[in-house]
N, C-alpha and C positions, 0 to 999 in steps of 0.2 A: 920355556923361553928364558932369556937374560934377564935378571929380575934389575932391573933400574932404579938409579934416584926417584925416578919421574915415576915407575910404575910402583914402586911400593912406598911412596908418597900416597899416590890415588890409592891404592887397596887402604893404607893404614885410615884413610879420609872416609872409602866405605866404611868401614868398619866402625867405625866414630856415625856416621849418619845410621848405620843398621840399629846400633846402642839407644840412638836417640828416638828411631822409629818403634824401637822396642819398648823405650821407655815412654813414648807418648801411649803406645794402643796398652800398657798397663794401668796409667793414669786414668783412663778412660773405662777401666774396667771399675772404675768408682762411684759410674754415673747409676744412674735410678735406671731398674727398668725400663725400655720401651715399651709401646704397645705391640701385639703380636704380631701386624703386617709391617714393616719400617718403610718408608716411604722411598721410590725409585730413586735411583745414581745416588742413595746414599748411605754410608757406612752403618748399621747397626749399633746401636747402643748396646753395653754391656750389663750382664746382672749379677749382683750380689753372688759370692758365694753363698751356698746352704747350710757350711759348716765347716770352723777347722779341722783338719784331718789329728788323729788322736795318735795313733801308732806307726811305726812301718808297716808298709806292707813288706808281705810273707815271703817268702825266698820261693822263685822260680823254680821251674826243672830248667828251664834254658835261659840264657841271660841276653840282653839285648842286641841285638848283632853291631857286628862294627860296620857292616854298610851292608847297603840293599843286594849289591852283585855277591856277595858272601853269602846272604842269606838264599839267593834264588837258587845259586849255585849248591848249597846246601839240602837243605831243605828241601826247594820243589823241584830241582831237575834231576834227584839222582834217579828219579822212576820214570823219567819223563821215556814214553817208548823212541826208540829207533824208527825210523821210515819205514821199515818194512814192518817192525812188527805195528807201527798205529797202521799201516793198512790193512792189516790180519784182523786187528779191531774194529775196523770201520767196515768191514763188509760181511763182519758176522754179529751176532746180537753176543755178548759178553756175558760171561755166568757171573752174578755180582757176588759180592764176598756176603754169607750170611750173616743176619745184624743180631746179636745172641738174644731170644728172650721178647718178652713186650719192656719197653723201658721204663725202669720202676724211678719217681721223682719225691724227695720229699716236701716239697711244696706246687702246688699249681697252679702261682699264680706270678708271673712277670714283669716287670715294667722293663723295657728297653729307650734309652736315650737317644736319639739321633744327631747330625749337626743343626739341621733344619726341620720345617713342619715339610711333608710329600707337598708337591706342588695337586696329585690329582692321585685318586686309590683306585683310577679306571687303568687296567692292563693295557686297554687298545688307545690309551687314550697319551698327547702327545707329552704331556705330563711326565710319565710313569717314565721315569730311563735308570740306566743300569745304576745307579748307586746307592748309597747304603738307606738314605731317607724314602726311596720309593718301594725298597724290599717290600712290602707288604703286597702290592701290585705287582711288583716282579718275580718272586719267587717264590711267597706263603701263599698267596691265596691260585695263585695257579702255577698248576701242573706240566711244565715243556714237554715235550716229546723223550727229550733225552736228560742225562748230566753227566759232568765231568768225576768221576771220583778224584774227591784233593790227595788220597794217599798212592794208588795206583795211578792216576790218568787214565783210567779206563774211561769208554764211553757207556754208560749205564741207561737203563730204561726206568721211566719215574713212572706213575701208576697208574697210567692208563695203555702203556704198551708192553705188548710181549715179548715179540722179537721184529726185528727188521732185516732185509736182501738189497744187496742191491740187482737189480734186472738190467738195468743197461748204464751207460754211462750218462744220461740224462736222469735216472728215474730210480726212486727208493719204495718198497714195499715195505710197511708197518701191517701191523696185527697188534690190533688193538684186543685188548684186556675187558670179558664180558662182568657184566655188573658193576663196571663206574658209573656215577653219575656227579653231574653238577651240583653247587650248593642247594638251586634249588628245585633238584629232581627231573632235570629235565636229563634225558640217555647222553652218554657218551658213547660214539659211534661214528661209523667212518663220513657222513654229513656231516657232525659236529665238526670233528677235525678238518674238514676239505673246509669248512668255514674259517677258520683261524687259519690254516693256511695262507688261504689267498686275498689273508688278510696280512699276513709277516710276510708274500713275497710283493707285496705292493710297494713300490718305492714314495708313492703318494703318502704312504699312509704306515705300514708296516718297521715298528720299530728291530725286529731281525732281518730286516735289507739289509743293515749294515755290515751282518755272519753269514750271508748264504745266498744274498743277492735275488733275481728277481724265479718266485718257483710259484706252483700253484698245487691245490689238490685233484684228486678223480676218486672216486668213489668205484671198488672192485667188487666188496660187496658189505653188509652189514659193521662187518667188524675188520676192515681190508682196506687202507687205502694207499693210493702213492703218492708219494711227494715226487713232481715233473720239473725239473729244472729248464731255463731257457740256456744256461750253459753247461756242461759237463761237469758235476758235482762231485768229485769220490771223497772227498772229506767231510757230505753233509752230516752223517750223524754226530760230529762236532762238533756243526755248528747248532744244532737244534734243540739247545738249551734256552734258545732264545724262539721259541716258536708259541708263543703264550696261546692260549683258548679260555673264549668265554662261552655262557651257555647261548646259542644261537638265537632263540625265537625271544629271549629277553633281551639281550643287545637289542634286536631290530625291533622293537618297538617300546623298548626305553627313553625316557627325555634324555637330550645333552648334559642335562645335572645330574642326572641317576648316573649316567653314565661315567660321569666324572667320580661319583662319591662312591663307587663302586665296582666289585670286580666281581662277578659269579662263575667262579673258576670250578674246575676239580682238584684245589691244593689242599694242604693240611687243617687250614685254618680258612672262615671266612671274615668278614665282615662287620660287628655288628654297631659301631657307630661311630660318623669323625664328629666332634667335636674342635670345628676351625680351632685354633689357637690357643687348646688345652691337648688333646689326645685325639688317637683312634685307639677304639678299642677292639680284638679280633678273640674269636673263641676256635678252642676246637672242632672243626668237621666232622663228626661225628660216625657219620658214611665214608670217610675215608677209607679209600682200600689201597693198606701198604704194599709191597713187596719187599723182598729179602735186601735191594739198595740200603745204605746206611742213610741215606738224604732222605730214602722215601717211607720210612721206620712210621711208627704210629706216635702222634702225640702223646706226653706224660705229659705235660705243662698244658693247660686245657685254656686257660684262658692269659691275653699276651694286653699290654696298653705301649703303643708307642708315644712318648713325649719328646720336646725338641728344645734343646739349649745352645745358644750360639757361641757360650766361651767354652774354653776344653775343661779350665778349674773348675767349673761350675759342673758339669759332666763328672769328672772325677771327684769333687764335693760331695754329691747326689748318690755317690757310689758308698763313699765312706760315710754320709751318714743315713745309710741304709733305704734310701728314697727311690734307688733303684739297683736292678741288679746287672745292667751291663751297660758300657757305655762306649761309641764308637770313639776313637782316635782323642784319646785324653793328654796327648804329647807325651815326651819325655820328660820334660820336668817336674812331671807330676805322678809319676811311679810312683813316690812316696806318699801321695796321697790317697792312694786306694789300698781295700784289703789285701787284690790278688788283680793281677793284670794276666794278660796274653800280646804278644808282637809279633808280628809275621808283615812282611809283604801283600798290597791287595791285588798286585793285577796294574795298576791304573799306573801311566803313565801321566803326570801332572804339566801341561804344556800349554802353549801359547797358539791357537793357531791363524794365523794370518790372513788378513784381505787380500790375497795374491790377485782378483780379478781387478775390483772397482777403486780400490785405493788408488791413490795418485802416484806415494809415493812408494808402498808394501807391493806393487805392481811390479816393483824394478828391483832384478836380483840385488846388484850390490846393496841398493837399501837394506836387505833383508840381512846379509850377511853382513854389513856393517852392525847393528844392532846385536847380530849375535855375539859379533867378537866384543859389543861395549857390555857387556853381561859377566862381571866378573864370578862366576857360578861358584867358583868354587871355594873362595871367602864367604860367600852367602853360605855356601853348606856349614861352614865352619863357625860361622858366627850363630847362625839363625837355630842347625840340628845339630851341635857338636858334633860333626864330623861323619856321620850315620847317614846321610844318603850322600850317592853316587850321580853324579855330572855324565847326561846321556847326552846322544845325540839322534835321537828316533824315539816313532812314537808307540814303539811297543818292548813289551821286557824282553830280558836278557833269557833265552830258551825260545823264544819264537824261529819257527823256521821260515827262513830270508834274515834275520838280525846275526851280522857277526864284528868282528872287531872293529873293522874298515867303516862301520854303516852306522855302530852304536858311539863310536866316538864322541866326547864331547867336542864342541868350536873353539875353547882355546878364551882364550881373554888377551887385543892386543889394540889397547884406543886408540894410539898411531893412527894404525892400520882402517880400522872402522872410522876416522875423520878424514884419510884420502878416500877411500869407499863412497863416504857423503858427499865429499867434493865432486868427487868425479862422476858421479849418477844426478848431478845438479839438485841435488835438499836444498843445497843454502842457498835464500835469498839474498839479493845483490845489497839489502841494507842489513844483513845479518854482520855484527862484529864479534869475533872471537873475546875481544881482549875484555868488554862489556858481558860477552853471554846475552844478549835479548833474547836469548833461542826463540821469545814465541810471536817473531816475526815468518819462522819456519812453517813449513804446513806442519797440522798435528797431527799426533799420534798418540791413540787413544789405549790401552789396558781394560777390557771390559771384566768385571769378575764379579764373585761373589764373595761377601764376607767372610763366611768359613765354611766354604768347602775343603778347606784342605789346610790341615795344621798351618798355623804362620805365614799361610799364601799370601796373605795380604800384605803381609812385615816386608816377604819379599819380593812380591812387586814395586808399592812404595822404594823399595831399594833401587831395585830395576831400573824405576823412571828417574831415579837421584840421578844414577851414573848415565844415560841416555841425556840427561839434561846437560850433563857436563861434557857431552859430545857437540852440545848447540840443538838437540834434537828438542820439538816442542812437544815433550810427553807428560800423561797427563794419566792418571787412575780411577774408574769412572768404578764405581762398588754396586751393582742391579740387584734387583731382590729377585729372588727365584723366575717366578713367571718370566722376567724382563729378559734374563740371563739364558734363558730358554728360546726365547724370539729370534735374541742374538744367532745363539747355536745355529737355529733352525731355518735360515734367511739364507741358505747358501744353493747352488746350479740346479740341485734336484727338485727344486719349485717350480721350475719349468718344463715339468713333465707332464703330461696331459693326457687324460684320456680320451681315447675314439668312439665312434658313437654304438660300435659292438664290442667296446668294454676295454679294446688292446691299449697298449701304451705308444703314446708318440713323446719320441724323444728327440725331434728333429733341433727343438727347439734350445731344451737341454745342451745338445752337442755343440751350440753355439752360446752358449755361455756367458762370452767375453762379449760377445756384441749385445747384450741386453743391459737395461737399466735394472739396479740393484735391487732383488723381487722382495715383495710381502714376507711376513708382517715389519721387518725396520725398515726395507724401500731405502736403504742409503749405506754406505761404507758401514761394515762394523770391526773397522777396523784389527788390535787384535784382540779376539776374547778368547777366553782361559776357561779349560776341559782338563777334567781326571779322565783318561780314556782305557777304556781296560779293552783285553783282549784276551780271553779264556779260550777260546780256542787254538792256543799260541798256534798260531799262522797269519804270515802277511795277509792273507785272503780278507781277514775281518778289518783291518786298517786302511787297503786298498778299496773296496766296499764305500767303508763311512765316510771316510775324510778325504778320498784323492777320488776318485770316480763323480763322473759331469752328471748323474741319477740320481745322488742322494742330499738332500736337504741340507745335510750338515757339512759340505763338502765346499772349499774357494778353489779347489784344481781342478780342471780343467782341458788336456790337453795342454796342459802348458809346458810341455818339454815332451822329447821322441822317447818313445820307447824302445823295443829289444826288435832286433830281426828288421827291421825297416818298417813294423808296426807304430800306430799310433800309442800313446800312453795309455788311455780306454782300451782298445786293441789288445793292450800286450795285459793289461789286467784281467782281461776275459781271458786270454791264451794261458797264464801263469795260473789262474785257479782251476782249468779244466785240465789241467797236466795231473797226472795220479804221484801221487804220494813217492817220493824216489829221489836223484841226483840231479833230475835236468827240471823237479819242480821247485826243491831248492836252487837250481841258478838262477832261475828266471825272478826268483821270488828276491833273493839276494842283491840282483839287478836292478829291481825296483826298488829295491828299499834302500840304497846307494843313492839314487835318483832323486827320492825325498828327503834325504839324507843331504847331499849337495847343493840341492835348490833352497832350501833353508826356507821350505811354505809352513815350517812347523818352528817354534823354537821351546824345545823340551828341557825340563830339567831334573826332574827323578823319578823314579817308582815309589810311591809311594810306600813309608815304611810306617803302619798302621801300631799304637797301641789301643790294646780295647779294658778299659777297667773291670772289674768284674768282682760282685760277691765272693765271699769266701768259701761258699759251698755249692757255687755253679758251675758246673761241667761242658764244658765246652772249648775246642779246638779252631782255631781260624785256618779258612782253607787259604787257595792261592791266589782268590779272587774276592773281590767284592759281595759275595754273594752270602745270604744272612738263611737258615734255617733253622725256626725256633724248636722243628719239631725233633733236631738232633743235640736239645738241649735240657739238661735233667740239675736238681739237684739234690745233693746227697745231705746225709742227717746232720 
């Protein structure tokens, strides 16, 4: 667009408030410690660095990227398969690349830093979700079904399975692997498994609903079972990196605290004690039984302590003075403070996602897209990441099938435009004065987040809401501490699903959505809160699932706009993921993600472009996602 007086007046005026918001949350990094819990809706106190950094760090094999679509493009899609060959992969069990040797480490012993303490170290439990602070429940202490290789994108089997068929187009045959067992010795077997099963196809309950939607087990025999889909599945072993297992007979008769503070998986590592608001600590499984997968390899690092800091300096401090050896997302500016870094892309798209049902005003498209175009994104990139991530407009990366030019677009920056939007969708109240700004005689509009999930998230919402206010909008940044931030997510259509009294699901209730009052645990508008949403299975399937489908918990859509063929939006979501892998699964899929794309239920801004700090003599690569395994982690003399 025509760059104006008027418009690069307002951006040089962001810019000036981005500096100041920057330079307050530094000030701040001044303050005294917190105590470990911070108290609800509000900011985190910062901590002390541990130590000035002494040296540069060491020179890379690869240097930072200049943006995330550079790097995806690079890096993770030149292996990404074709349609035809990921369906060749999906319906046969995959020979995995052999992993050379037992891996040899010269120390065994780890601390890894997090941004936060795990909300819960139970796998089943609502706690546990895909990012980097719950790794220990998601992906060390158990075992999925399957994984993604990050160098091929093959689909790989981790250690409890052999191979897998598909038999029909609802239903997958596994063969499970004799002599697994759980941490604590109870059999892994085709029971165990049909237990975690029909426990991830639970939409009540089952955090891989949101990969693979609603499936169950059957037991074939001993070591055999099928995963039964209620729709047409042919890209399940995909999704089935997210199909977690606990040992059965301890689940069902463990307390709700056991079950929180723990996971009794068949993963590399277990358990052996959290320590609220110091550490968990996890040792090697001892019983592990690897296979030839490079994910599913044998422990050399035998025993791991996760700890948690909320500033990135402080993370990269800990690094360079030797307090720890890896640490997640230490920013940019602080390369220079660790021995040896790694950067890559995780997977997560970092987004806003909208009360599209019960809000008053996030109800009414134009609102929404007003809002988007007052989002000057791409001055924020430039102030906040020097110029290193890319301005989307959808809620999954760039390689996903359904995502292409048309769909990933960002909305543009045009406040004109988003204060006729406002006008004409009636925001502003009849005592609202432009020329005063009271904006917060307007209804409000809330930001729910958390402190540092996500590099400078905060810097830039506080931004966000600067320039929303200068729209007359009455917005406002509410900062939750984990749990709270969890509620939020979790409050959304799929809580109105219920079960019948022989166990099936009613979802009558569900499909009407809109006509119900705003469900448990917040019971009121939550306005918009803010998710890093990843999607490892690049396919719309897993997006459609989580966030737009009237069955899952985490979901404000609805049914709120048509879908494909004269189908409803639900409809056409069941219809586009039982389509087989091919040209008319990308249209369908491409259709919807246009759909989410136009409606603006989401308002995205990057993929996330991770730095992780790292000792000088630690071995280890970042794959394309979020996903942490210690046990493909050695180090050298």
């Amino acid at each position: 667009m025509r760059l104006t007086f008027g418009t690069a007046w307002r951006r040089y005026s962001l810019i000036l408030a981005v500096l100041v918001t920057l330079f307050a949350v530094a000030c701040g990094a001044s303050e005294a410690p917190s105590a470990p819990a911070a108290p609800a809706d509000t900011a985190m106190q910062q901590e002390q660095p541990v130590a000035q950094p002494e040296q540069p760090a060491q020179e890379q094999e690869a240097a930072v990227p200049a943006d995330a679509r550079r790097l995806t493009e690079t890096r993770q899609f030149e292996s990404t398969p074709t349609p035809e060959a990921a369906m060749a992969s999906a319906t046969a069990t995959p020979v995995p690349t052999p992993t050379p040797g037992a891996a040899v480490t010269s120390k065994t012993e780890i601390i890894f830093v997090t941004q936060e303490e795990p909300v819960s170290l139970g796998t089943f439990s609502d706690g546990c979700s895909g990012n980097v602070p719950s790794t220990i429940c998601e992906e060390i202490a158990t075992d999925p079904f399957t994984w993604i290789d990050s160098t091929t994108f093959e689909v790989v089997p981790l250690s409890g399975v052999e191979t897998w068929s598909q038999v029909d187009p609802h239903r997958w045959r596994f063969k499970l692997r004799e002599g697994v067992t759980f941490h604590n010795g109870e059999p892994w077997n085709a029971e165990a498994a049909k237990f975690g099963l029909d426990w991830s196809g639970d939409p009540t309950s089952g955090g891989g609903y949101g990969f693979h939607g609603p499936i169950g087990g059957e037991v074939v025999d001993e070591l055999t079972v099928d995963v039964v889909c209620e729709n047409a599945c042919p890209i399940f072993p995909r999704t089935a990196i997210f199909t977690p297992f606990q040992a059965p007979n301890w689940y069902q008769n463990a307390s709700d605290d056991e079950r929180e503070l723990n996971t009794i998986g068949t993963g590399p590592y277990q358990v052996v004690k959290w320590t609220p608001g110091v550490e968990v600590e996890i040792e090697a499984f001892e019983d592990y039984k690897p296979n030839t997968a490079f994910d599913a390899q044998a422990p050399a690092i035998t025993r791991a302590f996760q700890v948690w800091r909320g500033e990135s300096l402080v993370r990269a401090a800990m690094i360079q003075a030797g307090e720890a050896d890896w640490a997640v997302d230490i920013g940019f500016e602080n390369i220079s403070e660790v021995p040896a870094y790694k950067t890559g892309t995780n997977n997560e798209v970092f987004t806003l996602v909208a009360d599209n049902i019960w809000h008053p005003e996030l109800s009414k498209k134009d609102v929404r897209k007003a809002l988007a175009l007052g989002v000057d994104c791409q001055t924020l990139m430039e102030v906040l990441y020097d110029g290193l991530q890319e301005c989307i407009g959808n809620i999954s990366q760039w390689g996903t099938v359904g995502i292409n030019e048309s769909n990933y677009a960002d909305y543009g920056y045009d406040q004109d435009m988003a204060r006729e939007l406002l006008a004409s969708a009636g925001y502003y109240k009849p005592d609202y004065d432009p020329s005063s700004n009271n904006f917060d005689v307007n209804e409000e509009i809330r930001i729910h987040t958390r402190a540092d999930r996500v590099y400078r998230g905060l810097e830039m919402f506080e931004s966000v809401v600067a320039g929303w206010r200068d729209l007359g909008v009455n917005a406002h940044v509410v900062v939750l501490e984990p749990n709270k931030a969890r509620e939020h997510r979790r409050s959304g259509c799929g809580k109105f699903v219920t079960k019948n009294d022989d166990g099936s699901q009613n979802r009558e209730i569900a499909l009407a959505c809109a006509d119900q009052d705003p469900p448990p645990p917040v019971g009121s508008s939550t306005h918009y809160y803010e998710t890093a949403t990843s999607n490892e299975a690049l396919d719309m399937q897993r997006q459609l699932y989580l966030r737009n489908s009237c069955f899952n918990v985490n979901s404000r859509v609805c049914n709120l706009a048509p879908g494909f063929d004269g189908m409803s939006f639900e409809e056409s979501i069941n219809d586009a993921v039982a389509t087989p892998l091919g040209p008319e699964r990308l249209r369908k899929m491409e259709y919807l993600a246009q759909i989410i794309h136009d409606e603006y239920w989401f308002l995205p801004f990057f993929v996330s472009v991770q730095v992780y700090g790292m000792a000088p003599n630690l071995e280890w690569e970042p794959r394309y996602d979020p996903r942490i395994r210690i046990n493909t982690m050695r180090f050298t003399e």
